[in-house]
C-alpha positions as CSV (number, residue, x, y, z in Angstrom):
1,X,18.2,36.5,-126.4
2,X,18.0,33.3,-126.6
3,X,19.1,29.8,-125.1
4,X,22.9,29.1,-125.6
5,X,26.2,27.8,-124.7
6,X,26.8,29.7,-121.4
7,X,23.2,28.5,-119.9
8,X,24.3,24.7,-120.6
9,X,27.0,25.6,-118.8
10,X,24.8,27.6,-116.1
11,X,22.5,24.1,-115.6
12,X,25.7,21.7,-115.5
13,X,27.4,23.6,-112.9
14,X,23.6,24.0,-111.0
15,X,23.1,20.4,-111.1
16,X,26.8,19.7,-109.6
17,X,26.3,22.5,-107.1
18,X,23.4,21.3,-105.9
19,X,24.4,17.8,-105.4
20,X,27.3,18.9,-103.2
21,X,25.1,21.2,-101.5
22,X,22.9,18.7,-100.1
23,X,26.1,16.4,-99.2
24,X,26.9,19.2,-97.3
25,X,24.2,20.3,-95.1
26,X,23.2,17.1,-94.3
27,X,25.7,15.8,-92.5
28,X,26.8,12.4,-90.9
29,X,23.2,10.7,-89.6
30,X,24.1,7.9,-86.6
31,X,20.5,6.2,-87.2
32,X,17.7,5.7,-88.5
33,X,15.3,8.1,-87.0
34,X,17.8,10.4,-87.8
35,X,18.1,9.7,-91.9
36,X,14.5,9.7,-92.5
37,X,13.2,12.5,-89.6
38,X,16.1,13.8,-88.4
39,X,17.5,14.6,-84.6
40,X,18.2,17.9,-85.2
41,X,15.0,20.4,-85.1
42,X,14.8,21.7,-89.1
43,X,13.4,25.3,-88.6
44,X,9.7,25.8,-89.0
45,X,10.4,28.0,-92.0
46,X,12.6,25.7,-93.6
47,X,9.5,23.2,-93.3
48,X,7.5,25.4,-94.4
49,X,9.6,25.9,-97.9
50,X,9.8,22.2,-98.5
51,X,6.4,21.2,-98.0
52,X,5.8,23.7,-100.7
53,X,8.7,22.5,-102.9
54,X,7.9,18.7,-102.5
55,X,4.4,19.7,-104.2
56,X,5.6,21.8,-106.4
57,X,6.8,19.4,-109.2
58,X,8.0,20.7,-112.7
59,X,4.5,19.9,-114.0
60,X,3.3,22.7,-112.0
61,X,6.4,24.9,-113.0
62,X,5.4,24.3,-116.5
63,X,1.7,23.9,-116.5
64,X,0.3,26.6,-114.3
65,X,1.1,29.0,-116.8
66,X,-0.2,27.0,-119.5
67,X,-3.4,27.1,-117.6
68,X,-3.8,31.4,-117.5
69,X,-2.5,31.4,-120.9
70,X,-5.4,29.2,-122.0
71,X,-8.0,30.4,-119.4
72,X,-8.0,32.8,-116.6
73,X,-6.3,32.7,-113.2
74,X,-9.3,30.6,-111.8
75,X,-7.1,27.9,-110.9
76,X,-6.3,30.0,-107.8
77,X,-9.8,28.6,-106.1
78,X,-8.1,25.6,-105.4
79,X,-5.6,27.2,-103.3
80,X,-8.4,29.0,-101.1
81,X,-9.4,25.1,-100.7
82,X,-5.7,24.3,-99.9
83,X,-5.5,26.8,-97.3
84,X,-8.5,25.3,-95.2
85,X,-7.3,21.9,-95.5
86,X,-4.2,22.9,-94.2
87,X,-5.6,24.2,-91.2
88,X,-7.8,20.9,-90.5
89,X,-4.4,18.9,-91.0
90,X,-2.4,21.3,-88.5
91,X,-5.6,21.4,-86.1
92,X,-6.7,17.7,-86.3
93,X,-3.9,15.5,-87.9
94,X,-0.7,17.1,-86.3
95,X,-1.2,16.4,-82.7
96,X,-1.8,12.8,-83.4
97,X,1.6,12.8,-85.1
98,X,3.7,13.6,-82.1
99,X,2.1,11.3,-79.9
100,X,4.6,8.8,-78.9
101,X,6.9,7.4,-81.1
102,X,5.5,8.2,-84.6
103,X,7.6,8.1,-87.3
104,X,5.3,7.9,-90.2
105,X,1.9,8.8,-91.3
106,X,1.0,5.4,-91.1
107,X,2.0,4.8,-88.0
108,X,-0.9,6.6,-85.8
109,X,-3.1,4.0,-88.4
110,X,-1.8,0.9,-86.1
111,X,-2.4,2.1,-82.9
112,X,-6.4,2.4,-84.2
113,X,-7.2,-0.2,-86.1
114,X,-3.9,-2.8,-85.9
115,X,-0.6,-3.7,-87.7
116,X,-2.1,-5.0,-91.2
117,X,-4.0,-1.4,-91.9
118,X,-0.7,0.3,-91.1
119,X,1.2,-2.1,-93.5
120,X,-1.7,-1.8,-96.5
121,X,-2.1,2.2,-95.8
122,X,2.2,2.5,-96.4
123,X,2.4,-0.1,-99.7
124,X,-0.6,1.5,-101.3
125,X,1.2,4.8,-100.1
126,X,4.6,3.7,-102.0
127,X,2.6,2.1,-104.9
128,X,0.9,5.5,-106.0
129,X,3.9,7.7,-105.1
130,X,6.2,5.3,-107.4
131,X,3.8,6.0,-110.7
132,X,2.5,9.4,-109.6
133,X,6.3,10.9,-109.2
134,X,7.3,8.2,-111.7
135,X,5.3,10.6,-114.4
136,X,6.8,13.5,-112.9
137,X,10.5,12.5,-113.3
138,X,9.5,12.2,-117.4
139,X,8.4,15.4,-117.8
140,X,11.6,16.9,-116.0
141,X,13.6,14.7,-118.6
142,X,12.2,16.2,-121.9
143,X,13.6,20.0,-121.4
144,X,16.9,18.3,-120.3
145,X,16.5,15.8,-123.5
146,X,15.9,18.6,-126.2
147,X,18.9,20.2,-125.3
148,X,20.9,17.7,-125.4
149,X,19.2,17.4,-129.1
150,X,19.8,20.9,-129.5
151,X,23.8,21.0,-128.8
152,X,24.3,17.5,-130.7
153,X,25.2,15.6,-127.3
154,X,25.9,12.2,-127.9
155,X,24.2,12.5,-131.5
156,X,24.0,8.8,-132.2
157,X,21.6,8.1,-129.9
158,X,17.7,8.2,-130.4
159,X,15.4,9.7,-129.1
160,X,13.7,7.5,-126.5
161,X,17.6,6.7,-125.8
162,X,18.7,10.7,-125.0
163,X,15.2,10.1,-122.6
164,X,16.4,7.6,-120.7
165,X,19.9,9.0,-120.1
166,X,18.4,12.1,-119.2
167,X,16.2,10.2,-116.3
168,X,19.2,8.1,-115.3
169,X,21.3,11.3,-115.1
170,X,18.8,13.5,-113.1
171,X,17.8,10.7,-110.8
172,X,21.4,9.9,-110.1
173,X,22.7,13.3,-109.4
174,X,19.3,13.4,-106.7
175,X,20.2,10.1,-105.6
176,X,23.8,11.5,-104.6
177,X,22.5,13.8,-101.7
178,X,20.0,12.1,-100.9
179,X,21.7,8.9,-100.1
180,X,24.5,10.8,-98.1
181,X,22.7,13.3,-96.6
182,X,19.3,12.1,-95.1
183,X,16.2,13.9,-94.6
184,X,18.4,17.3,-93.8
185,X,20.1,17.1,-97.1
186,X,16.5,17.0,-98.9
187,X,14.9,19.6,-96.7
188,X,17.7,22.0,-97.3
189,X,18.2,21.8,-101.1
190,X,14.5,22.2,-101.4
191,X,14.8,25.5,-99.6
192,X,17.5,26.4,-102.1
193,X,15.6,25.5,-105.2
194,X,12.2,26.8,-104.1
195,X,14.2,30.2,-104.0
196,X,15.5,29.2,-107.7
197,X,12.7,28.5,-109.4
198,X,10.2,31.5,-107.4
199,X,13.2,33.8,-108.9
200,X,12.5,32.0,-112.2
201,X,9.0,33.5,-112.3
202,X,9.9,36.8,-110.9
203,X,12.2,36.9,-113.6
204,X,9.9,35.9,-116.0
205,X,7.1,38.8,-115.2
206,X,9.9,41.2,-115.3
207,X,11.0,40.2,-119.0
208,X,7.4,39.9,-120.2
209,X,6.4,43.7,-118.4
210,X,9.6,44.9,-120.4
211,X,8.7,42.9,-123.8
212,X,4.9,43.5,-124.1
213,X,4.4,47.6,-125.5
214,X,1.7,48.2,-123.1
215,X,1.9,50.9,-120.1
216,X,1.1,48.8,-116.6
217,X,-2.0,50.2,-116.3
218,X,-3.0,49.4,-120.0
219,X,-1.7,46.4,-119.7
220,X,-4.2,45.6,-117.0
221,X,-7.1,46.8,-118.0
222,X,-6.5,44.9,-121.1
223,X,-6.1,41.3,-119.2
224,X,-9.7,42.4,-117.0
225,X,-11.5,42.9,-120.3
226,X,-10.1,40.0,-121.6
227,X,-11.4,37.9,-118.5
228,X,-7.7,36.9,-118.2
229,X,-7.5,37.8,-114.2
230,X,-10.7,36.5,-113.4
231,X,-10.4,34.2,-110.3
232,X,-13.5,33.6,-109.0
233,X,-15.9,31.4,-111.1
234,X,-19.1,30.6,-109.0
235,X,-21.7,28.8,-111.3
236,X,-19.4,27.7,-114.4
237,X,-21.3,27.3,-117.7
238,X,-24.1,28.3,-115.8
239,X,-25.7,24.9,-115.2
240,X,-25.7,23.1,-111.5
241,X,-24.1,20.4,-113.4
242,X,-21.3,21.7,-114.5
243,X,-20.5,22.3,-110.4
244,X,-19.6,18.3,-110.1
245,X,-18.2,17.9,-113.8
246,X,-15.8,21.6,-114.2
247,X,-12.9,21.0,-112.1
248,X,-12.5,24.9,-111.4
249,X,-15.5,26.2,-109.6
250,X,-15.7,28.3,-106.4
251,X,-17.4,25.5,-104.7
252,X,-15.3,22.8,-106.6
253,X,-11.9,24.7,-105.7
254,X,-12.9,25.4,-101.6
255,X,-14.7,22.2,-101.0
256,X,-12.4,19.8,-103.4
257,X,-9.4,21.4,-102.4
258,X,-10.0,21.4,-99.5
259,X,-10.6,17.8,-99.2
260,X,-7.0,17.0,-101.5
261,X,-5.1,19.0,-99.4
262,X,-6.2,17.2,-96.0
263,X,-5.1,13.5,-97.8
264,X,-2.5,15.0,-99.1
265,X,-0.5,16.7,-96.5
266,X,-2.4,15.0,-94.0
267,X,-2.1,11.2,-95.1
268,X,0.8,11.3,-97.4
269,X,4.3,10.4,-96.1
270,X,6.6,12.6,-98.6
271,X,4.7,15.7,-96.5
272,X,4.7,14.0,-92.8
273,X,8.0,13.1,-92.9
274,X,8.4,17.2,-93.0
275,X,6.2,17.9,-90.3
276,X,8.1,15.6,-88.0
277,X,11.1,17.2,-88.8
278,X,10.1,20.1,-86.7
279,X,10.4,18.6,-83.7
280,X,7.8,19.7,-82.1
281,X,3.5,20.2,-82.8
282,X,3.8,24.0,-82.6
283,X,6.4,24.6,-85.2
284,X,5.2,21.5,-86.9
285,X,1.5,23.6,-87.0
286,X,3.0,27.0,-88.5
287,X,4.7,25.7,-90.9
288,X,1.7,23.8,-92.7
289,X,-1.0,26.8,-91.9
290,X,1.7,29.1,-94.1
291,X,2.7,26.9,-96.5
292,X,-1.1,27.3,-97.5
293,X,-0.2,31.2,-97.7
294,X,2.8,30.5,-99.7
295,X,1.3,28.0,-102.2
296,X,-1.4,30.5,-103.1
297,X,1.2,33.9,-103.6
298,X,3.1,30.7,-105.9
299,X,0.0,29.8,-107.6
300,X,-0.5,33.5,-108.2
301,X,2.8,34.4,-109.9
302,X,3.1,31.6,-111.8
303,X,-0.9,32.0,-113.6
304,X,0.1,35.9,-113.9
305,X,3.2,35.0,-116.0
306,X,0.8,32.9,-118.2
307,X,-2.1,35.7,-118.6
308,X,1.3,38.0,-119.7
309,X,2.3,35.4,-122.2
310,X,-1.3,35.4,-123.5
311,X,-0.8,38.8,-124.6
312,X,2.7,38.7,-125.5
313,X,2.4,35.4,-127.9
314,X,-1.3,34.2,-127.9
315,X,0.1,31.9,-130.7
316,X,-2.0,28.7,-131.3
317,X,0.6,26.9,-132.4
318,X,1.5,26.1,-129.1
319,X,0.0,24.2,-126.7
320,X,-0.8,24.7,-122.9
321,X,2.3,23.0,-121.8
322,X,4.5,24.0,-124.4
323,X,4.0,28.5,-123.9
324,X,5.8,28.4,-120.9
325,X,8.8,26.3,-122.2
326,X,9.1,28.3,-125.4
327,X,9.5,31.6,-124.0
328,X,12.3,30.3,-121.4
329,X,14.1,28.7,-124.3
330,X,13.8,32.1,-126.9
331,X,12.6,34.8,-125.6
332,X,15.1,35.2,-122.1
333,X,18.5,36.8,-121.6
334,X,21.6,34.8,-121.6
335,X,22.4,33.7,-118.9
336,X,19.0,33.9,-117.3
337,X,17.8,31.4,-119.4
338,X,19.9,29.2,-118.1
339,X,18.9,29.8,-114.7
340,X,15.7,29.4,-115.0
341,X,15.6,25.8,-116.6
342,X,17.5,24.7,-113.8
343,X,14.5,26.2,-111.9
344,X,12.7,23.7,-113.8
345,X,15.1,21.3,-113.0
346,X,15.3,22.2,-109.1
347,X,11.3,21.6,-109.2
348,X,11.9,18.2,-110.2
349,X,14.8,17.2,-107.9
350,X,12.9,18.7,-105.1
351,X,10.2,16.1,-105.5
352,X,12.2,13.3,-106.7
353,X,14.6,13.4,-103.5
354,X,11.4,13.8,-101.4
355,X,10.1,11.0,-103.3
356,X,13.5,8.7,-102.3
357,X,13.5,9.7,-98.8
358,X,9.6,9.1,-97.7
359,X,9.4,5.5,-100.1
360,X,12.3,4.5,-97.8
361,X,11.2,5.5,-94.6
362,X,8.2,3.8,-95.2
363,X,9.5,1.0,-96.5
364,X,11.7,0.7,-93.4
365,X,9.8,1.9,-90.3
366,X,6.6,0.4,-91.5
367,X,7.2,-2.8,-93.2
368,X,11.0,-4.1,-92.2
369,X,11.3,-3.4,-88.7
370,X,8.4,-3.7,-87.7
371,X,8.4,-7.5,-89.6
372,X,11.9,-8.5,-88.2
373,X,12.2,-11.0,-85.3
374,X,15.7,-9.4,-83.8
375,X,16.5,-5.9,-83.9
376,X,18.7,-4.4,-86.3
377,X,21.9,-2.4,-85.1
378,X,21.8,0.9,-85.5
379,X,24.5,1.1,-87.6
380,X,23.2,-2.0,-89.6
381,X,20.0,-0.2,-89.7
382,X,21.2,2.7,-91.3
383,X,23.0,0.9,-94.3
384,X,19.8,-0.6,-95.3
385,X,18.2,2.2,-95.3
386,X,20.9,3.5,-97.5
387,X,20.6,0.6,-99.7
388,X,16.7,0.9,-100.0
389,X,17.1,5.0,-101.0
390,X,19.1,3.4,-104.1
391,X,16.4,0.5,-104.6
392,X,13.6,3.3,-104.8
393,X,15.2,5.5,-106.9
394,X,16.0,2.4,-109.7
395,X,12.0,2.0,-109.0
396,X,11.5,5.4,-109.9
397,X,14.0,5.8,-112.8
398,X,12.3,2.1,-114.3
399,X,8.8,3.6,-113.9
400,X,9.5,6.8,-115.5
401,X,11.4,5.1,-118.6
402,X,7.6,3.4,-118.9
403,X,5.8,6.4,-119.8
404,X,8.2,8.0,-122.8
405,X,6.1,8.8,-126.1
406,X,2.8,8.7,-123.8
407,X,0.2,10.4,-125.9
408,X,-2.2,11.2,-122.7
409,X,-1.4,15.2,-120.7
410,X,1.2,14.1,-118.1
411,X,-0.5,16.8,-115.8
412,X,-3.8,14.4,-116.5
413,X,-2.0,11.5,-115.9
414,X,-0.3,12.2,-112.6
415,X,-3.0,13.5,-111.0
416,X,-5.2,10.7,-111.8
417,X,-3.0,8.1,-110.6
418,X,-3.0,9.6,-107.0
419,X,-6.5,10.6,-107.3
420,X,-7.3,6.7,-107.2
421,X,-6.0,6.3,-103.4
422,X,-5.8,9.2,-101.9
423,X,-10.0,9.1,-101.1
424,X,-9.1,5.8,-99.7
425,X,-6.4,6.9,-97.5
426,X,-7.8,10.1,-96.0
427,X,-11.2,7.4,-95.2
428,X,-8.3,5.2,-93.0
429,X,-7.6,8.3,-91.1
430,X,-10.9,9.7,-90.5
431,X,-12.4,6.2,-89.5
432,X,-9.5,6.2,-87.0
433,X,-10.0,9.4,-85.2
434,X,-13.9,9.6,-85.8
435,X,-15.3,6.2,-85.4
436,X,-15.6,4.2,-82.6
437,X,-15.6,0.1,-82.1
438,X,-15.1,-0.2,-85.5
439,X,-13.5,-3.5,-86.7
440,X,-10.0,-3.9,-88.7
441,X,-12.5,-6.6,-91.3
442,X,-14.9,-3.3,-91.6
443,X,-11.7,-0.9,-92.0
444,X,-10.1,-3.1,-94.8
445,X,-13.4,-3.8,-97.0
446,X,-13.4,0.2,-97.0
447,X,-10.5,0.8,-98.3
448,X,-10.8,-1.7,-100.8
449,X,-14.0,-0.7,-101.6
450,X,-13.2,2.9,-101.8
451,X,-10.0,2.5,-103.5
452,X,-11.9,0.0,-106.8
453,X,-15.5,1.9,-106.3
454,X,-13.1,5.5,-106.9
455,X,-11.4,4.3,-109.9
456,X,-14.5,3.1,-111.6
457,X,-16.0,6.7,-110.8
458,X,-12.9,7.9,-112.4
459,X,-12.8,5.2,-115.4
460,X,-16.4,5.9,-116.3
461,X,-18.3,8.9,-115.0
462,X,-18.0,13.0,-115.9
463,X,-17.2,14.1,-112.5
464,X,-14.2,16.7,-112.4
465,X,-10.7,15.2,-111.1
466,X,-11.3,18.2,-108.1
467,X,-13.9,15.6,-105.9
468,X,-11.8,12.6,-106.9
469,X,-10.4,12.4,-103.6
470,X,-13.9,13.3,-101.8
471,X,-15.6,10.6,-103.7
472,X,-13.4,7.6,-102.6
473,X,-13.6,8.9,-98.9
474,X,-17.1,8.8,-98.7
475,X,-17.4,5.4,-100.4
476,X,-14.9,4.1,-98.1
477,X,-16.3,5.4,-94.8
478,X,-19.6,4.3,-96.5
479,X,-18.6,0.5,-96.6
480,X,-16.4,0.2,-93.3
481,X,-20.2,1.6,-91.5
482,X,-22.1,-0.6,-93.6
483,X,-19.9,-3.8,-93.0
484,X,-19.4,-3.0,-89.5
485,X,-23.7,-3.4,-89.0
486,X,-23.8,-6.1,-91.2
487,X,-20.4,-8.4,-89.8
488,X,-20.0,-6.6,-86.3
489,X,-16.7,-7.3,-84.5
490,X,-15.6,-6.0,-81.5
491,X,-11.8,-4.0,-82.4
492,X,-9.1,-5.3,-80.3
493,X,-8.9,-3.5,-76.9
494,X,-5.0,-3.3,-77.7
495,X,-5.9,-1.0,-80.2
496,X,-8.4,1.4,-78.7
């Protein structure tokens, strides 16, 4: 039992294998279109997987059993939410996508309301996705940093030094694939390490059922009494504030989740780049309605392994974050120790490459082409979008640097930073396909509007991170109707 030798060996030749893996499924790309979305169809399944292993970042690996351990399995209202959102996005959003020649999310955006919206939805896009996954990429580094402490790697160097190499090292081993392989090389490894890190958990439950001296059905009726398996929660604390201020509530987690997952599979590029993938609006449809399935069985093991470590090691020594970790490190076989920390790891580089990928198709398709006066070759075209895959992923290994020794929960902190614009976007997208004769002056005070008005909401008021993202779409639609009665301007009929 036990973390040793042979499962530093394990991660090494995982991080290695995984690199050339992605090198070699994605093959030679002859354009653009075909590095960030890809000619060849990508099987709904396999878009299925990946929308679920872009989201699934090691903070969730890490955290979601933290969250049982601590509570209950509550959590899992929010993926009844993400379920419904997911159908509105394949229902509502998805045709829209495969109209024409769409190639990001922000692309439908111009044909509404005009070239600036489209160019403001994708920076504040890359802004948030740069700090959000910035955060992200940190909290993959400190497993990888510790045990690089823990075998006496490089012993000279301190502690904020092993940090950094241990960023530079995962983001360059993603970069690798990514940069050689296209959209096809990140779809496919995410397929690969979703099945890693699921097997992680699998694992884990196994070990625990084996460890804890408890008959199943004891051990069951133990975690009911102990309110461990409760999932529904429909009047938390038992005041009707507590339904706008708890963040998991049946009305929070179906109505705010809900809402989340439409801007966030809906409006975000890292999950539309996916869905084009497919090809087609059918397949495209499918894949998002089951990833909603899929996310909820994840959700599921991965608060189950926590309530099992509640009863294993309801230490209080530990913290949320920290239960999940300790057990992998002491508690697991040889060998599939090992494994499963490079299921942490896959988590990560699943979201980082995704990460790469949509900040430089967005940077490309919506800002430099569009903005050039002659057309790029496409050869030419597809060296700079090379190029801008290794800008991003400095961005992203700079950014993450930023946050080491932060004192605030990085599961907090990166869900606050996209809490701030996605309200905003998701108001763009809804203005576009609702409204009508609507002006771009009306659309832009709304985003800005909803985008500052949010953050102060955020900043300064109670209310649980869950309507974050509901919040700064009303406020938005809000201001674009009220601007639109005060300053009316008819949209350009190129637009409608």
């Amino acid at each position: 039992m036990g973390f040793t030798t042979f499962d530093g060996v394990i991660i090494v030749l995982y991080l290695i294998g995984i690199a050339m893996f992605g090198m070699m499924m994605g093959g030679r790309q002859a354009s653009v279109k075909d590095y960030f979305i890809s000619e060849k169809t990508i099987p709904w399944w396999a878009v299925c997987i990946t929308i679920v292993a872009t989201e699934t970042s090691a903070l969730t690996f890490l955290s979601l059993p933290g969250i049982a351990w601590a509570g209950s399995m509550v959590f899992l209202q929010l993926a009844l939410g993400y379920i419904l959102g997911r159908i509105f996005v394949a229902v509502v959003l998805i045709p829209r996508y495969f109209e024409g020649e769409s190639y990001t999310a922000y692309t439908i955006l111009e044909k509404y309301f005009g070239s600036a919206i489209r160019r403001t939805a994708s920076i504040t896009f890359m802004l948030t996705r740069l700090f959000a996954d910035g955060v992200r990429l940190y909290t993959t580094a400190i497993p990888l940093a510790l045990l690089f402490q823990r075998f006496e790697i490089l012993p000279e160097l301190s502690a904020t030094s092993m940090y950094v190499l241990s960023i530079a090292l995962l983001t360059t081993l993603t970069l690798v694939y990514v940069f050689v392989g296209g959209i096809r090389a990140v779809i496919w490894t995410d397929v690969l390490q979703w099945t890693v890190y699921v097997f992680g958990a699998v694992v884990s439950i196994v070990v625990l059922l084996k460890l804890i001296p408890l008959s199943v059905p004891e051990l069951f009726s133990t975690l009911l009494a102990s309110g461990k398996l409760q999932v529904v929660d429909a009047f938390p604390e038992g005041t009707w504030s507590a339904l706008l201020t708890e963040p998991y509530s049946l009305l929070g987690g179906v109505v705010g989740g809900m809402v989340l997952s439409i801007a966030s599979h809906g409006t975000d590029q890292i999950i539309v780049q996916r869905v084009l993938a497919a090809g087609h609006p059918k397949p495209a449809k499918k894949a998002m309605i089951l990833s909603g399935g899929v996310v909820f069985v994840q959700f599921a093991l991965f608060l189950f392994v926590g309530a099992l470590l509640w009863k294993f090691d309801p230490s209080p020594t530990l913290t949320a974050n920290e239960v999940f970790a300790s057990f992998i490190l002491n508690y697991l076989p040889t060998g599939l120790s090992g494994l499963i920390v490079a299921g942490v790891l896959a988590a990560a580089m699943s979201t980082l490459s995704s990460s790469i990928s949509a900040l430089g198709s967005s940077t490309m398709l919506d800002i430099i082409l569009p903005l050039r006066r002659t057309a790029l070759s496409p050869d030419r075209a597809l060296k700079w979008s090379r190029k801008i895959s290794i800008v991003w992923a400095c961005l992203l290994l700079l950014v993450a640097t930023l946050f080491i020794g932060t004192p605030q929960a990085v599961v907090e902190l990166a869900l606050s930073i996209a809490s701030f614009t996605y309200g905003g976007l998701l108001g763009l997208f809804v203005l576009g396909i609702f409204a009508r004769h609507i002006s771009t002056r009306a659309v832009l005070s709304g985003f800005a509007i909803g985008i500052i008005g949010n953050g102060l909401i955020i900043l300064y008021t109670p209310l649980a991170w869950i309507w974050y993202t509901l919040s700064g779409v009303l406020l938005t639609i809000a201001t674009a109707r009220i601007v639109s009665i005060l300053l009316p301007a008819k949209a350009p009929e190129s637009k409608r």
